[in-house]
C-alpha positions as CSV (number, residue, x, y, z in Angstrom):
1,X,14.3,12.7,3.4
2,X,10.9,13.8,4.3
3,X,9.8,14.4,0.4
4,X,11.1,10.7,0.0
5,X,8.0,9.6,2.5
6,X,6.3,12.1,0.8
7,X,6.4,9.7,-2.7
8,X,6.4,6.6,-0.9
9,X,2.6,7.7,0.7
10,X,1.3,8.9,-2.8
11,X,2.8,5.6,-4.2
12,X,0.8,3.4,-1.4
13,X,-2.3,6.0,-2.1
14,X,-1.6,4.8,-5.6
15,X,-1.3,1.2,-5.4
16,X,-4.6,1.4,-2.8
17,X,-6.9,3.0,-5.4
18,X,-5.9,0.7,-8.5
19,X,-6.3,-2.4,-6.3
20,X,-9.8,-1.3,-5.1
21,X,-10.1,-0.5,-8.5
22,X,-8.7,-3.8,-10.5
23,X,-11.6,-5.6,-7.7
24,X,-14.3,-3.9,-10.1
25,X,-12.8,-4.3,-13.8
26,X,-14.4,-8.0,-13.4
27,X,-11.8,-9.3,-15.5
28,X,-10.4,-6.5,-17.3
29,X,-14.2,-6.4,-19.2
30,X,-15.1,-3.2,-18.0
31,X,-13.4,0.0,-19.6
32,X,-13.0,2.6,-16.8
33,X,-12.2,0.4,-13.7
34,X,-9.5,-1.6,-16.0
35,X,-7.9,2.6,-17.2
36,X,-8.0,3.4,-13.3
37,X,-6.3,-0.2,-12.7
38,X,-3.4,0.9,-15.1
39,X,-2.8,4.1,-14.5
40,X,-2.9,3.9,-10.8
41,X,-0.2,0.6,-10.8
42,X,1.6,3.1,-13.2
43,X,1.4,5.9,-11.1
44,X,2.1,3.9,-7.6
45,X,5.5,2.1,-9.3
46,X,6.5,5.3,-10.7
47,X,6.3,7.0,-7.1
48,X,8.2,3.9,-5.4
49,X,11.0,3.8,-7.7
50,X,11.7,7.9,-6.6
51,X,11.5,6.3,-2.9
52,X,13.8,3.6,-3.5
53,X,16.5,6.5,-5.1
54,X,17.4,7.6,-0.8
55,X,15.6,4.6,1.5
56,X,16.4,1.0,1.1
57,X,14.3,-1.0,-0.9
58,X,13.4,-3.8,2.2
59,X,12.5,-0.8,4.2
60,X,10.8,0.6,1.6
61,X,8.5,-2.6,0.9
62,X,7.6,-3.2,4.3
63,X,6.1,0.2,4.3
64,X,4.4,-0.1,0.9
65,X,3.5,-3.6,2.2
66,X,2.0,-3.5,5.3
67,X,0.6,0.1,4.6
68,X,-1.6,-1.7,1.9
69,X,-2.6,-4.5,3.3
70,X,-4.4,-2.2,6.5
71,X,-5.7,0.3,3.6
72,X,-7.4,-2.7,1.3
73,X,-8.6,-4.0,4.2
74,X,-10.2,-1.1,5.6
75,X,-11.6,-0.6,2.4
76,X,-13.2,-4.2,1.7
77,X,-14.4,-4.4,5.1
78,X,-16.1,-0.5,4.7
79,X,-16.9,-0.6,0.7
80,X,-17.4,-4.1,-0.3
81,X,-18.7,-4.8,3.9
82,X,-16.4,-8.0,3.7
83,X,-16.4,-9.1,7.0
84,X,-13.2,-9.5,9.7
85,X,-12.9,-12.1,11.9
86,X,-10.6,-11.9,15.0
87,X,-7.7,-14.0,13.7
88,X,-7.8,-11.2,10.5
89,X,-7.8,-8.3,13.6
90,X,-4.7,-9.8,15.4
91,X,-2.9,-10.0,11.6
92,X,-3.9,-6.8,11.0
93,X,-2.5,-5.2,14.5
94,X,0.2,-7.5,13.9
95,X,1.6,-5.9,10.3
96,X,0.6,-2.7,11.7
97,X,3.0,-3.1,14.9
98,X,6.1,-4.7,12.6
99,X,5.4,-1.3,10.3
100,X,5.7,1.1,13.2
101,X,8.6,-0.7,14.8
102,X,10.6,-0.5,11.8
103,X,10.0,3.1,11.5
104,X,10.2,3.8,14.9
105,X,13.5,1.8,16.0
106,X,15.4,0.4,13.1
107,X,18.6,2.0,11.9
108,X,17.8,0.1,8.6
109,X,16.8,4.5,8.0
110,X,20.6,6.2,8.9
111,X,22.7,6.1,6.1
């Protein structure tokens, strides 16, 4: 079980970089941000679909989800210094509570 969470991290990981990345290709006109784009959607899908062989896919995406919405965020508010108003701050702790409540109480897990 624990090697499922495992994938499911390095697929979010994954999906984080190429999305930071696909920010830069500026339309797919620039040659390495556009390969890193690819390859890490590649590389993120290929990870979730060995997740989705032992947790349930809803679970699953909530995780993937909400876990990349706090990561991108993070990183536009550190790289690209967008800013964050409260209302974002609230969302943010928001997704961030639904993610850990899932993992903390739901049965959604036992199979």
């Amino acid at each position: 079980m624990y090697s499922n969470y495992a994938y499911l991290l390095v697929a979010i990981v994954f999906e984080v970089l190429a999305t930071t990345a696909l920010k830069e290709t500026h339309g797919f006109t620039r040659p390495l941000p556009s390969l890193l784009t690819i390859l890490g959607y590649g590389l993120a899908f290929y990870f979730l679909s060995l997740t989705l062989r032992a947790i349930p896919v809803g679970l699953v995406y909530a995780i993937w989800s909400g876990a990349g919405i706090i990561f991108i965020t993070a990183i536009g508010w550190l790289w690209f210094r967008q800013s964050l108003d409260m209302p974002a701050l609230v969302g943010m702790g928001f997704i961030l509570a639904g993610v850990a409540i899932i993992n903390l109480f739901s049965r959604t897990l036992v199979h």
